[in-house]
PARO-135142 format. One record per residue (C-alpha): residue in three letters; y, x, z. Coordinates in steps of 0.5 Angstrom, whole numbers, plus 500, padded with zeros to 3 digits. Each point is the difference from the previous one (the first is absolute). Example, Ala and Ser with C-alpha at 12.3 -4.5 7.8 and 13.67 -1.06 7.14 Angstrom:
<pts>
ALA;491;525;516
SER;507;502;498
</pts>
This chain:
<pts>
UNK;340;235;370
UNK;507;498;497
UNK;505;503;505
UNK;507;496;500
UNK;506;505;497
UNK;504;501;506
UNK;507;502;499
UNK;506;504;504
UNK;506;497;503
UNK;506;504;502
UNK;503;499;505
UNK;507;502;496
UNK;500;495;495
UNK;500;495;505
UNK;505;502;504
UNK;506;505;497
UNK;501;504;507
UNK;494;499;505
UNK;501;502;507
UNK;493;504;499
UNK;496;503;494
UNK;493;501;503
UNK;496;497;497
UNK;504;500;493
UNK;494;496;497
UNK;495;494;502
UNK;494;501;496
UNK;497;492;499
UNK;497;495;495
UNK;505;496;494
UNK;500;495;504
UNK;503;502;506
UNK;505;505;497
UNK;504;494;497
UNK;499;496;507
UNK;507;498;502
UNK;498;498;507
UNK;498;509;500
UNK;506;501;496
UNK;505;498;505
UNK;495;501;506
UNK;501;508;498
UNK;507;498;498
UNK;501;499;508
UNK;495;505;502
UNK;504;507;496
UNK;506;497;501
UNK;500;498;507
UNK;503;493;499
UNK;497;496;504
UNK;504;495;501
UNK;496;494;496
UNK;495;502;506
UNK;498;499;507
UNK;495;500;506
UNK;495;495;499
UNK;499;495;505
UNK;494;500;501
UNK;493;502;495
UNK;501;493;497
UNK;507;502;498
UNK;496;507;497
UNK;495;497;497
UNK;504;495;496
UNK;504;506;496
UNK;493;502;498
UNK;498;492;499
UNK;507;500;495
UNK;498;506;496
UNK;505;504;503
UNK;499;507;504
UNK;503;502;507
UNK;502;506;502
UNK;496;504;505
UNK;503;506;505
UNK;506;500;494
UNK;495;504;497
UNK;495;497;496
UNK;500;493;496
UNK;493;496;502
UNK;497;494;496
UNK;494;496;501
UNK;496;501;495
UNK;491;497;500
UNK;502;499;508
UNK;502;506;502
UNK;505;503;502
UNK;503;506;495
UNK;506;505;500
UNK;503;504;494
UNK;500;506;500
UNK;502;505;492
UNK;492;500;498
UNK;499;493;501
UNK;498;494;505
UNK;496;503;506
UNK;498;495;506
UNK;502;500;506
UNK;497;502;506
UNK;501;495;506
UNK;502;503;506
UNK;504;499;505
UNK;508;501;498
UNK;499;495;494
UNK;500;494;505
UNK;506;502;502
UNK;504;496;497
UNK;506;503;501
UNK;497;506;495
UNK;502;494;493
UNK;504;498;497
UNK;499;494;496
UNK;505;495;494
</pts>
């Protein structure tokens, strides 16, 4: 079966002196590596410039950042999108889903555009 070229993504050449290196790249399809909703979601998150983001309300709020095509942050950790009506978090080898537990219905645990 046809697999789809993935591409790398260095963290350096989207920001010139990030707060934190590891990973160094982000394996992903063409696509997402040109998004520029992910583009400024990583920006922020290897930066750590949170200023465009806050606490959401409420899920509603979560879920309206995924509606939009945009990502929220999770922990200050991972960038999470919503993709086939699941929860993924990214990681350097590409998307992985994400487990449900307890922690994530903390909201105090995102960060949201």
């Amino acid at each position: 079966m046809y697999q789809k070229k993935k591409e790398k993504l260095y963290i350096t050449d989207l920001v010139d002196d990030p707060a934190f290196t590891y990973p160094a790249y982000y394996i992903l399809s063409a696509s997402m590596a040109k998004n520029e909703m992910l583009h400024a979601a990583l920006t922020a998150l290897h930066s750590y410039d949170f200023r465009f983001y806050e606490t959401p309300k409420s899920f509603d709020a979560l879920f309206k950042t995924f509606d939009a095509g945009a990502f929220a942050l999770y922990k200050e950790k991972y960038i999470v999108g919503f993709f086939g009506g699941k929860m993924m978090y990214l990681e350097s080898h590409g998307w992985k889903s994400m487990p449900a537990t307890r922690e994530i219905f903390d909201l105090s645990q995102w960060l949201v555009c």
